[in-house]
C-alpha positions in Angstrom: -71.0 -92.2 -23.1 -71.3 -94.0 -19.7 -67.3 -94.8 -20.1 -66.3 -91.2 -20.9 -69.0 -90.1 -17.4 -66.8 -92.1 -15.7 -64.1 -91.5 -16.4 -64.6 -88.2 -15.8 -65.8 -88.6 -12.7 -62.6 -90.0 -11.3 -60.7 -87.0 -13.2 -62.4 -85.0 -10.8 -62.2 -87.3 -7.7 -58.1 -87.3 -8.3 -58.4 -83.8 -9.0 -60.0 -83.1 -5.6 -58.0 -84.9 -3.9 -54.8 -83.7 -5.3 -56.8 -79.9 -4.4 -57.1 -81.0 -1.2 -53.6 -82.5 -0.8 -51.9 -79.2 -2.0 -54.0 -76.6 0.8 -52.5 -79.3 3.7 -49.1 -79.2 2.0 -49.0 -75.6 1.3 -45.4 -74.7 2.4 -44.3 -71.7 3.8 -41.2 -71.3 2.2 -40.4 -71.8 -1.3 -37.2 -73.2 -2.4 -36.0 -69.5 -4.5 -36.5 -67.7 -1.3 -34.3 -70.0 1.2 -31.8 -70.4 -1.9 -31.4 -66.5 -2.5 -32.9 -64.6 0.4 -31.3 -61.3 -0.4 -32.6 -61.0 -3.6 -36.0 -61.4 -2.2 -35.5 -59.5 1.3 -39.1 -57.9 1.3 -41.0 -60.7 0.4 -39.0 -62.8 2.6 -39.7 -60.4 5.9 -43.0 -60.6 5.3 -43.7 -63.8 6.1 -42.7 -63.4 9.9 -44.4 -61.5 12.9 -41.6 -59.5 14.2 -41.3 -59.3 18.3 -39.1 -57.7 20.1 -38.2 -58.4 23.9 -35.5 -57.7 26.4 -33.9 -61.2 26.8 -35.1 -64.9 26.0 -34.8 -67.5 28.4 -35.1 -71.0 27.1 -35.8 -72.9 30.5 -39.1 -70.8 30.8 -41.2 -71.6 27.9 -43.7 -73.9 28.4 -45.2 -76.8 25.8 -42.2 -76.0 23.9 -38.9 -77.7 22.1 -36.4 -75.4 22.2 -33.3 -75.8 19.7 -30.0 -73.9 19.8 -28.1 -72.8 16.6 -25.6 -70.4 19.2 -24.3 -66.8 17.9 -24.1 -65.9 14.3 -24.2 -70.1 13.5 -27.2 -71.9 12.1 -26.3 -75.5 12.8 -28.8 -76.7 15.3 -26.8 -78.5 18.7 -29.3 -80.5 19.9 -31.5 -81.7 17.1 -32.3 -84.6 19.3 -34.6 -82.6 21.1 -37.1 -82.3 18.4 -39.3 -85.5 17.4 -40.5 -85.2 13.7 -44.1 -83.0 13.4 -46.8 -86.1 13.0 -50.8 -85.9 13.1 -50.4 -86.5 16.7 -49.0 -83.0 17.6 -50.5 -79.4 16.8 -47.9 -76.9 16.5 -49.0 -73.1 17.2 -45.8 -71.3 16.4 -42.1 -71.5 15.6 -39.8 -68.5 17.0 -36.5 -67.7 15.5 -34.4 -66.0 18.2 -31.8 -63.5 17.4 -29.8 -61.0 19.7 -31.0 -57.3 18.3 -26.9 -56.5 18.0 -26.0 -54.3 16.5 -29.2 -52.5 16.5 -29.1 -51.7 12.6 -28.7 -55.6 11.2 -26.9 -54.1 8.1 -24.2 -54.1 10.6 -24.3 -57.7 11.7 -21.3 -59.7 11.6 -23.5 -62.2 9.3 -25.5 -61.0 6.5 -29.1 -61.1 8.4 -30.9 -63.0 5.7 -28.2 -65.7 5.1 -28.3 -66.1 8.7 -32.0 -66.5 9.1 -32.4 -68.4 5.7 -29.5 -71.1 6.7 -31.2 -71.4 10.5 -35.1 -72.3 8.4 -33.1 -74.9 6.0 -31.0 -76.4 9.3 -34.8 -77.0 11.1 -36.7 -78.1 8.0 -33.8 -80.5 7.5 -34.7 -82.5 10.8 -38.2 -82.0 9.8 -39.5 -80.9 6.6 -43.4 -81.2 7.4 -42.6 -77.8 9.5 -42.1 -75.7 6.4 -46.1 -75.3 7.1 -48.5 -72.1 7.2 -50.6 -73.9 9.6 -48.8 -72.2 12.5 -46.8 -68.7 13.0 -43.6 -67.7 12.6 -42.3 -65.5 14.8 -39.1 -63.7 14.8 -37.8 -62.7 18.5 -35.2 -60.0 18.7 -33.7 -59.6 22.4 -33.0 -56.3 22.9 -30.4 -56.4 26.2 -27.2 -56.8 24.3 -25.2 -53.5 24.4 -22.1 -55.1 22.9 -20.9 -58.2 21.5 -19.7 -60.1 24.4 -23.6 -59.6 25.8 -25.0 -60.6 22.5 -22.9 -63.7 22.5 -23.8 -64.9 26.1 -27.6 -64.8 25.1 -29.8 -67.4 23.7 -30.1 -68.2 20.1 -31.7 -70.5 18.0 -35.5 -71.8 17.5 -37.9 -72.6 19.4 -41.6 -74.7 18.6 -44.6 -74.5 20.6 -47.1 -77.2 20.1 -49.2 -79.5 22.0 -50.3 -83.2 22.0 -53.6 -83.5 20.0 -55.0 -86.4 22.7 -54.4 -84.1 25.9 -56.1 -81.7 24.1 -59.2 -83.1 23.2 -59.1 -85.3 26.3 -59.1 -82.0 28.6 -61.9 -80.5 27.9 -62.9 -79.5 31.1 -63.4 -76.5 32.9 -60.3 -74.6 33.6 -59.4 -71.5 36.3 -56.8 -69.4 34.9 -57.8 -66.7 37.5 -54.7 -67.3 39.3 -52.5 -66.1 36.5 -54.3 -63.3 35.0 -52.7 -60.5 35.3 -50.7 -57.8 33.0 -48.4 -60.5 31.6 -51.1 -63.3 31.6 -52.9 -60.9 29.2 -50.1 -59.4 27.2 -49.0 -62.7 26.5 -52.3 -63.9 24.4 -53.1 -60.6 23.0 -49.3 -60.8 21.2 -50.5 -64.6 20.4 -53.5 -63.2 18.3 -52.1 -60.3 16.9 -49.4 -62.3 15.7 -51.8 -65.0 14.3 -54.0 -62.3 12.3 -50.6 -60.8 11.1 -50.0 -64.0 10.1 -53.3 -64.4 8.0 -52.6 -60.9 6.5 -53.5 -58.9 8.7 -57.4 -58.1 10.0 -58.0 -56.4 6.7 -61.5 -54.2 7.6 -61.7 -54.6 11.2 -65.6 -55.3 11.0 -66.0 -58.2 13.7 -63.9 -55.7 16.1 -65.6 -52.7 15.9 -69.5 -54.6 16.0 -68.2 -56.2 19.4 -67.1 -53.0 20.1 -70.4 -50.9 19.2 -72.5 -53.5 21.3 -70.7 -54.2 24.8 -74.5 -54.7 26.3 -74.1 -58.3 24.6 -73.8 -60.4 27.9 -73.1 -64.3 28.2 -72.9 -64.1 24.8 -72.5 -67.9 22.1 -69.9 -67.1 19.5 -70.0 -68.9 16.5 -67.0 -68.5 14.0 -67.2 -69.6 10.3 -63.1 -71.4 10.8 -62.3 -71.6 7.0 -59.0 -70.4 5.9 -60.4 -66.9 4.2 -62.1 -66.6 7.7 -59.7 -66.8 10.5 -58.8 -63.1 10.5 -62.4 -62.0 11.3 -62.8 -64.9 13.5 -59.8 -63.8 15.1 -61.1 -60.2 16.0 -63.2 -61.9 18.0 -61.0 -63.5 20.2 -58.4 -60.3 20.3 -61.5 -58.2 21.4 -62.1 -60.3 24.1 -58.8 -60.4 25.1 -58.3 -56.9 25.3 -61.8 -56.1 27.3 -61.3 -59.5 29.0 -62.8 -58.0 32.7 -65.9 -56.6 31.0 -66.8 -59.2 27.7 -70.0 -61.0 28.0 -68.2 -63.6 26.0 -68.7 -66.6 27.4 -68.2 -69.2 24.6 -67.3 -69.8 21.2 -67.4 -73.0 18.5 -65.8 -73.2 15.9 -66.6 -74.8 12.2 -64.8 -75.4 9.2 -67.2 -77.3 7.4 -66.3 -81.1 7.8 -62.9 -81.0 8.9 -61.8 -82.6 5.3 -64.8 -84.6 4.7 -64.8 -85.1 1.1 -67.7 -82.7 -0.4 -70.0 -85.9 -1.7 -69.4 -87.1 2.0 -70.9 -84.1 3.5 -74.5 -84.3 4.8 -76.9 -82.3 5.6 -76.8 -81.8 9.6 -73.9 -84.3 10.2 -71.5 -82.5 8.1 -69.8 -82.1 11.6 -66.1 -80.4 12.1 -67.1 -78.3 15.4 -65.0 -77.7 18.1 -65.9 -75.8 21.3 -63.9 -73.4 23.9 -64.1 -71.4 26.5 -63.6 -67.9 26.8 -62.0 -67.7 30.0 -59.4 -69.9 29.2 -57.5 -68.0 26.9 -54.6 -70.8 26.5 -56.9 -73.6 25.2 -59.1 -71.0 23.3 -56.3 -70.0 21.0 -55.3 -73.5 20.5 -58.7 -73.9 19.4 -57.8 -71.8 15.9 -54.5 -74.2 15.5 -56.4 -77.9 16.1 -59.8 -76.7 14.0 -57.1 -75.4 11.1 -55.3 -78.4 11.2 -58.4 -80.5 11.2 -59.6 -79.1 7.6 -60.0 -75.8 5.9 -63.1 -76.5 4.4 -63.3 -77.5 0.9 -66.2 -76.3 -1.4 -67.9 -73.1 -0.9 -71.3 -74.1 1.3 -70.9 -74.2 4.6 -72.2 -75.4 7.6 -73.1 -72.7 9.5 -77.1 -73.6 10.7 -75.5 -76.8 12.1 -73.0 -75.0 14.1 -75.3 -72.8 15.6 -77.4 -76.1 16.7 -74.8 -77.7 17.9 -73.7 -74.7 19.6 -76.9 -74.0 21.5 -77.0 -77.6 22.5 -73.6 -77.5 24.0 -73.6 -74.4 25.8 -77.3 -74.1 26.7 -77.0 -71.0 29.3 -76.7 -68.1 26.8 -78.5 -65.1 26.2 -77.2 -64.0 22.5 -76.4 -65.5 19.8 -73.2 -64.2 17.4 -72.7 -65.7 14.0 -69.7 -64.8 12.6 -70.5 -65.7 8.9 -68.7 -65.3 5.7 -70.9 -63.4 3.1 -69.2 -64.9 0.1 -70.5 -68.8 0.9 -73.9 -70.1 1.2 -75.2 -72.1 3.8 -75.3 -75.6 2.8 -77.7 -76.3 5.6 -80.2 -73.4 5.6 -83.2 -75.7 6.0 -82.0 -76.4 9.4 -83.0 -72.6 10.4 -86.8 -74.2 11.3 -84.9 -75.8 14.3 -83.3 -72.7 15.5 -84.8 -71.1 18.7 -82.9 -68.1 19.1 -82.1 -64.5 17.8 -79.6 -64.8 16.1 -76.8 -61.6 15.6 -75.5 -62.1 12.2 -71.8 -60.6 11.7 -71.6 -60.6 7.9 -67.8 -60.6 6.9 -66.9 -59.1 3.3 -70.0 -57.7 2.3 -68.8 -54.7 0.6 -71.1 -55.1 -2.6 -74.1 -56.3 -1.0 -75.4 -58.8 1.6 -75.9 -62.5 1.0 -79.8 -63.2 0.9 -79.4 -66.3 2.7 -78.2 -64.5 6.2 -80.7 -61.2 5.7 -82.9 -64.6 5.8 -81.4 -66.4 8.8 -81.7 -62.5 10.6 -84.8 -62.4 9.6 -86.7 -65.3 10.3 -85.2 -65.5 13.9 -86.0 -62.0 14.6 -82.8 -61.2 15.0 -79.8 -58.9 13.3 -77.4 -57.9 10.7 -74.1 -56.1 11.4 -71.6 -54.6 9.0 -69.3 -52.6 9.5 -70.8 -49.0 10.1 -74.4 -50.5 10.3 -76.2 -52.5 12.9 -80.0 -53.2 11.5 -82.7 -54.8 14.0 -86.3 -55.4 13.6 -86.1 -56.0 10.2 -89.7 -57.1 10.1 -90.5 -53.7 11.1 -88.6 -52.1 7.7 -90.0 -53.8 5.6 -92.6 -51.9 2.6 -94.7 -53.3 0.5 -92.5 -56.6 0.7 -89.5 -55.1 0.0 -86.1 -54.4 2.3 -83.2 -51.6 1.5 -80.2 -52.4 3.3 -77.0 -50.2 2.8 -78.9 -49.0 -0.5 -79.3 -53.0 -1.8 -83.0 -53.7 -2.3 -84.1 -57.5 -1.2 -87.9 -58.8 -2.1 -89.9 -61.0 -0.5 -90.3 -64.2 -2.7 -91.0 -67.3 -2.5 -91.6 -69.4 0.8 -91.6 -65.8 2.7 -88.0 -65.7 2.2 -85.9 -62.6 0.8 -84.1 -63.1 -2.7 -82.1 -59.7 -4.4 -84.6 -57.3 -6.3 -82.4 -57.1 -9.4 -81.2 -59.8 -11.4 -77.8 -57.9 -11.6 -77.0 -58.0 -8.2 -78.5 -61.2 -7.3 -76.1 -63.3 -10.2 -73.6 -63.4 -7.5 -75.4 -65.1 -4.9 -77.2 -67.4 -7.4 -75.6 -70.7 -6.3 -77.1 -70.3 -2.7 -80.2 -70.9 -4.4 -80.6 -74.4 -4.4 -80.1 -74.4 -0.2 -82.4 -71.7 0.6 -85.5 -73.7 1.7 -87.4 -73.7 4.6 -88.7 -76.9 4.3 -87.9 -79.1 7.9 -85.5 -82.0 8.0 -87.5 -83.1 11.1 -90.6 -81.7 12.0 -91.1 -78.9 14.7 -92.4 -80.1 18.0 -93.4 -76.3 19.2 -93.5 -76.8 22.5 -93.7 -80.4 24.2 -94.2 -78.5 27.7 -97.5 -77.7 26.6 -98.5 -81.2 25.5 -97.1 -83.0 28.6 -99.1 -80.3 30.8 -102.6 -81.0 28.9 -102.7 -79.3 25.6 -104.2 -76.1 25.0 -107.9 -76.1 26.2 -108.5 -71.4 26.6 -106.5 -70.3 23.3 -107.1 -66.5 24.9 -103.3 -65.9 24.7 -102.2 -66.9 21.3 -105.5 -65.5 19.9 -104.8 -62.4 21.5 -101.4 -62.0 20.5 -102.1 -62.5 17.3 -104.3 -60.0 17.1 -101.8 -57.7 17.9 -98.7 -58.7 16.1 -97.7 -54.4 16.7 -96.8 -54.4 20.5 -93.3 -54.3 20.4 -90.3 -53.4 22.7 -92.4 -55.7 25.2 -92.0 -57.5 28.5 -94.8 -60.1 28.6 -95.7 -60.8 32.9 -96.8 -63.9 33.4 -98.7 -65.8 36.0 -96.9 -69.4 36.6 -98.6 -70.8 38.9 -101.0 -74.1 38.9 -103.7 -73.7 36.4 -102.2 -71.3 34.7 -99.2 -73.6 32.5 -100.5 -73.9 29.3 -102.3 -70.5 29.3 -99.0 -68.5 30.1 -96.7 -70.4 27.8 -98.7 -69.9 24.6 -97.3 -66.5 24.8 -94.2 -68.3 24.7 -95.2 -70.7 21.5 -96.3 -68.1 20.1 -93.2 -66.0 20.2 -91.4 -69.1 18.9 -94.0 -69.5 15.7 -93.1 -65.7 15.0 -90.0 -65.1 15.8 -89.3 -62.6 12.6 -92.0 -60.7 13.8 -92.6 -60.7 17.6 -91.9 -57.9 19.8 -91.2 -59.5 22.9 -87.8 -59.0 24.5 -87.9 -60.6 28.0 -90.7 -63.2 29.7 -91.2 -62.7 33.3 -92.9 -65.8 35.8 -94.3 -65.2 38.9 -95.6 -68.3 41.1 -96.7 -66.3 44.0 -93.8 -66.4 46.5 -92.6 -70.1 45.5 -93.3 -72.3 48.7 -93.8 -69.1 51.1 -96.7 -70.1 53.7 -99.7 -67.6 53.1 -99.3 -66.0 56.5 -95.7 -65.2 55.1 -96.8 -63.7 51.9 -96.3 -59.4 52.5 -97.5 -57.3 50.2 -94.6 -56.0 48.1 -92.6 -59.1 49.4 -94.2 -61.9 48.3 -91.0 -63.0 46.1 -90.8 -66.0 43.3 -90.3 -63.8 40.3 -87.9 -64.6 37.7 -86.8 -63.0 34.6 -85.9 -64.5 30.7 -84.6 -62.7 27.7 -86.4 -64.5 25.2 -83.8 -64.6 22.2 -83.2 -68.5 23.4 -86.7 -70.1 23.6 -85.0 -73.6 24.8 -83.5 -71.7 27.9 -86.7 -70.2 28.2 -88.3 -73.6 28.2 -85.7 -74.6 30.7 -87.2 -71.9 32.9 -90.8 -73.3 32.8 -89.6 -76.6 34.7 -87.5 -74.3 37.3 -90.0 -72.1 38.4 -92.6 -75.2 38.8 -89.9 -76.7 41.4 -89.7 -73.4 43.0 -93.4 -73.2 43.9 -96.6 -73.6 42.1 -99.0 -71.0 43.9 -100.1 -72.8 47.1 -103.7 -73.0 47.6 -103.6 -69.6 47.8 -106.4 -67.8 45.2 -104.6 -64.8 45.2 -101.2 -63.9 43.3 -98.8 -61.2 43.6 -99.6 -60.0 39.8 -98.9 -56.5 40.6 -95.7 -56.5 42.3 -94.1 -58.6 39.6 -95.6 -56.2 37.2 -94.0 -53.6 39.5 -90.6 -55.6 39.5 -90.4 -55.6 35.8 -91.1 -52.2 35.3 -87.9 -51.3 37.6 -85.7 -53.4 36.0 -86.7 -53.0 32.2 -87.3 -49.6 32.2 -86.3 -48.8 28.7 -89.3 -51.5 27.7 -92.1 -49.4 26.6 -95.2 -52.3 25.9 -96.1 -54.5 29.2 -98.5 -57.4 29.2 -99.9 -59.1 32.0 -101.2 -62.5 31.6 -103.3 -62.9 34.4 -105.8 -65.7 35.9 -110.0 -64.9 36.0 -110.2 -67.2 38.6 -108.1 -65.4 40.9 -107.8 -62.4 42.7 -105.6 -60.3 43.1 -104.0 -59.8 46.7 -101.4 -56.9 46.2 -104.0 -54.5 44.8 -102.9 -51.6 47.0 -99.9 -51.4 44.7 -102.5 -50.2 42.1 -102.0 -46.6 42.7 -98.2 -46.7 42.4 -97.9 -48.7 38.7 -97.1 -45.7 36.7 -97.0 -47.8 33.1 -100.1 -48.9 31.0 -100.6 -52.3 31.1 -102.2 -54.7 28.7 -104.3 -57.5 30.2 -103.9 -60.7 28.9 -107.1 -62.6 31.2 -107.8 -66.1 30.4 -110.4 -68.8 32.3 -113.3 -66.1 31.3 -116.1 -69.0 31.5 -118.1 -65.8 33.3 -118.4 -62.8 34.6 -114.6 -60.3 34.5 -112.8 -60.4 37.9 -113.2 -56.2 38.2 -109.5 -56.0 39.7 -108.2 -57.1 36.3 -110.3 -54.0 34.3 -109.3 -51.8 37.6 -105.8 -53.0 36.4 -106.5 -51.6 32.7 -108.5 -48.8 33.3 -106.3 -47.4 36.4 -102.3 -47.8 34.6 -103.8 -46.3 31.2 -103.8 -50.0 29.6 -106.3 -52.3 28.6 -108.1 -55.4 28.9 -108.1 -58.3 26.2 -110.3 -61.5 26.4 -110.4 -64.2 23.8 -112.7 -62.1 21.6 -112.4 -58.7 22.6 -110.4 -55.7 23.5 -111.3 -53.2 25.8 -109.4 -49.9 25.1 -108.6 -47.5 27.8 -110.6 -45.2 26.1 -113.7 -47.3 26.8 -113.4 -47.1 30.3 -112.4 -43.8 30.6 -115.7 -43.0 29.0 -117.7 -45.1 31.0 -116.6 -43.6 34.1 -116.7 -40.2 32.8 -120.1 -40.3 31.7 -121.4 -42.7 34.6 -122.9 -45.1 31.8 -122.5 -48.8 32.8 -119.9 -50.8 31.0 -120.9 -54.0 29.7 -118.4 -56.9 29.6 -119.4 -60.6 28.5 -122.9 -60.3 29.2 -122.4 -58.4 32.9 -122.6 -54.7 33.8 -120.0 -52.8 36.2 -119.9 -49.2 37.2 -117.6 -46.8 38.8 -118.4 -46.7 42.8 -117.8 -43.6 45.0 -113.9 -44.2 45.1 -113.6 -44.3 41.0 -113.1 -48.5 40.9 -115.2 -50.6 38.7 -117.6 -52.9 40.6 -120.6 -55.1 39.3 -123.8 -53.5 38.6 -125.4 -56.2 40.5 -124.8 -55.4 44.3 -125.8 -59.0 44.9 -123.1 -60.6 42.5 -120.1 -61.4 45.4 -116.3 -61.9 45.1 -113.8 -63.1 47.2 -111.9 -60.5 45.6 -113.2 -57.4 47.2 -111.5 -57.8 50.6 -108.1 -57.1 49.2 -109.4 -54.0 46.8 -108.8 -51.8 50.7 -106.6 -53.7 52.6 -106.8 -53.0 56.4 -103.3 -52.7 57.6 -103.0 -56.4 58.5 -103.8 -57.3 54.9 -101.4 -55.0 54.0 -98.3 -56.5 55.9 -99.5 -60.2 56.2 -102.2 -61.1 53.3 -104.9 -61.7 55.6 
């Protein structure tokens, strides 16, 4: 028995290989076609992108070997030119040029197929590791010729773009192509791709276009593109898209995968599986290279991918991003879906050829991240939020939620089909989750007000959380941050603002409504959030100062997110507020996240609640506008961690106890030189 398990274990090694062997040898052209090309005239057409243009001149095409056959003759002249196709070389595209003379080729002097047939055997002679689908081929009629003596002055013959693998990979560096972009610069790239998902036949449904095309808010935007052969259409879409909307796209990168390059399957691990390649999107040139080196590189083997490593890798690459687009093909599992604990982001999920239902595994990978699915009519967000009694419908498929807190199909019928992804959907960590080492180098965690808090409201969505980032106040603010991470499926926080009180201003600079050192985060990408925490430190800290500028950064983000309906304020007890005369123009509720309660409640932070319509949250309570609003109505004293406060004469919440003093009080009516200089 352990003979015949061997031996069949090298039948399917030499099996693979040979599998393997025949996708990087697949030829273009079969021998029945060049032998007979007439008798197979429409299959034959086919396999070229046809391109017409008014005349072809061979002394202005760059990174190319051009080869002349001259009019009506397929011998090649100068077959010196061309060096034999080796690993070291990509090739993009071969052009066949032809003169468009007589316009109607049944009329051509030679029959049209012979002619093009005879001109493919003459180049695949001198090389026959061209006779590739790797690459394009193009066929270029020059339309000029009016006659025959024009036709026969022109260029003809073939021509083969390619570059040198080494340069290639060696210059990846930023590059300006703003000089050149123009009508031609752009007409140029956006033939390149068309003629590249022609050559892939053709876009097929046109989902990846239209979702870019639904959702042009996406700004410096990560692309990452599932590069296996069934994928480079939709992958493709991407790029065209961009090409066409080039001035306005909030593309800014993409990466590429195709699983491994052509590690062998048993090779593959988890994490390290590897075959990524990165581009720019303003550099058009080397971005569509990028489809030809990845393809050539490997086409990705067995059906799990590595999509979750990508995406890493990805983030880790480009760092400054604020979405996250996975182009993913619904028909393969994610080999390394474990490696979803690691991700930080929302991540947009483009689901490609997911006509008969979605695959679990990525209505996970949305899910879990808090971010999306798109299809092709369809965008679906907040998928927490849809889900009933711990079930999801999407496009009339029914997902449950199973083990792990993961989503499997609800019908055995349906799920069959996605069965094999099974085995990789896991969220158990390769490495453990650090959460967030900013709060362990700054201390730990000592007033858990925020994260309780939070917690206990896991329903405020569509929210902009304010937060106070000055000294003290680290490891209190960035729970709200930790937290967010921790529930990504779930949270409704869209963007974290800091505010360090005017970074270094000098207190006698500080104007009310002035003050400055506010900064803004989306929080899809928690690691450039992170990043943030370290940059507004080394713009200032606070000063000395015991005041902030709490309500003109609240004020700030109300202009600038207006279509955020949920805003939180995570504020300092131990400080007052100087900017209080802003009060009576902060027309949003606003829910008051205080923290360093050891005492009495700083009255400006309930004046805050009570006055916008919001409310005030401590570490074991919550104070509902409706609370105060009855206390001041009724003139009954509100009681609040063991103190009383009652409304004065001007409708403000004060202590009870006249003989209870805060520092507070002189900016609750500033005088007109506390108004313009914080005095």
């Amino acid at each position: 028995m352990k003979t015949i398990g061997f031996n069949l274990r090298i039948f399917l090694v030499v099996l693979q290989l040979w599998f393997f062997s025949a996708i990087a040898q697949e030829k273009k052209f079969s021998k029945e076609i060049l032998n007979h090309p007439r008798e197979h005239a429409a299959e034959f057409e086919k396999l070229f992108n046809y391109n017409e243009i008014k005349e072809y001149n061979p002394d202005e095409q760059p990174n190319s070997v051009v080869l002349e056959n001259g009019y009506t003759k397929s011998v090649i002249k100068d077959p010196w030119r061309w060096k034999p196709y080796d690993d070291k070389i990509v090739v993009t595209q071969i052009d066949i040029i032809f003169t468009k003379y007589p316009k109607n080729k049944d009329f051509w002097r030679t029959n049209y197929y012979d002619l093009l047939a005879a001109r493919i055997k003459a180049l695949l002679a001198l090389d026959s590791s061209l006779n590739s689908t790797n690459f394009e081929w193009n066929l270029v009629l020059q339309t000029k010729p009016q006659n025959e003596p024009e036709a026969k002055s022109m260029f003809h013959g073939i021509a083969i773009t390619y570059f040198v693998e080494k340069d290639f990979i060696e210059e990846d560096k930023d590059v300006d192509e703003t000089p050149m972009q123009d009508s031609a610069y752009f007409a140029k790239h956006e033939l390149k791709v068309k003629n590249f998902i022609h050559s892939q036949g053709g876009a097929g449904d046109s989902i990846v276009f239209k979702v870019f095309d639904r959702h042009r808010e996406w700004k410096n935007a990560l692309v990452v593109m599932d590069w296996t052969g069934s994928m480079y259409r939709y992958g493709a879409q991407a790029v065209l898209w961009h090409t066409l909307n080039f001035k306005t796209s909030g593309i800014k990168d993409f990466v590429f995968f195709n699983d491994g390059d052509d590690t062998p399957d048993d090779k593959k691990i988890i994490g390290k599986t590897g075959g990524i390649y990165y581009a720019q999107a303003k550099n058009l040139d080397r971005l569509i290279n990028t489809f030809y080196l990845v393809g050539k590189r490997g086409k990705g083997g067995d059906d799990p991918e590595n999509d979750v490593e990508a995406l890493i890798k990805g983030m880790n690459r480009f760092e400054d991003f604020d979405e996250l687009i996975l182009i993913a093909d619904n028909n393969s599992c994610m080999r390394d879906f474990r490696l979803i604990t690691n991700i930080d982001v929302k991540v947009n999920v483009i689901v490609c050829g997911a006509k008969y239902g979605i695959n679990p595994q990525y209505v996970n990978l949305a899910y879990y991240t808090g971010g999306t699915i798109h299809t092709i009519e369809e965008d679906i967000d907040h998928l927490s939020s849809l889900v009933k009694d711990d079930e999801l419908t999407i496009d009339n498929v029914k997902y449950k939620l199973a083990r792990d807190d993961l989503f499997t199909l609800k019908y055995q019928n349906q799920s069959l089909r996605f069965k094999s992804c099974d085995e990789f959907t896991t969220l158990v960590p390769l490495t453990p989750d650090p959460r967030l080492a900013f709060i362990v180098r700054h201390g730990g965690i000592d007033d858990s007000t925020v994260y309780k808090v939070l917690d206990r409201h896991p329903l405020w969505q569509n929210s902009v959380v304010v937060m106070d980032w000055s000294k003290g106040m680290y490891t209190n603010s960035a729970q709200a941050v930790l937290w967010h991470k921790i529930h990504r499926k779930t949270s409704g926080i869209n963007y974290f603002v800091f505010f360090n009180d005017g970074n270094k201003l000098p207190k006698r600079k500080k104007k009310i409504g002035k003050t400055g050192g506010i900064y803004y985060q989306k929080s899809n990408n928690i690691h450039r959030v992170e990043k943030r925490f370290d940059y507004v430190i080394r713009r200032g800290d606070g000063g000395k100062d015991n005041a902030g500028n709490d309500l003109e950064a609240l004020m700030s983000a109300a202009n600038k997110f207006t279509k955020l309906n949920t805003f939180i304020l995570i504020a300092d007890n131990r400080k007052c507020v100087r900017d209080m005369a802003l009060l009576k123009y902060l027309n949003i509720p606003i829910k008051v996240i205080l923290t360093n309660v050891d005492g009495p409640v700083n009255p400006q932070y309930i004046n805050i609640a009570y006055k916008t319509g919001g409310s005030l949250h401590i570490i074991n309570d919550d104070i509902y506008n409706y609370v105060f609003t009855a206390m001041a109505e009724s003139d009954q004293t509100l009681m609040l961690n063991g103190y009383e406060y009652v409304v004065n004469d001007k409708g403000f919440f004060e202590f009870k106890d006249k003989s209870i003093k805060t520092p507070c009080s002189k900016y609750d009516s500033p005088n007109i030189l506390q108004r313009w200089f914080g005095w």
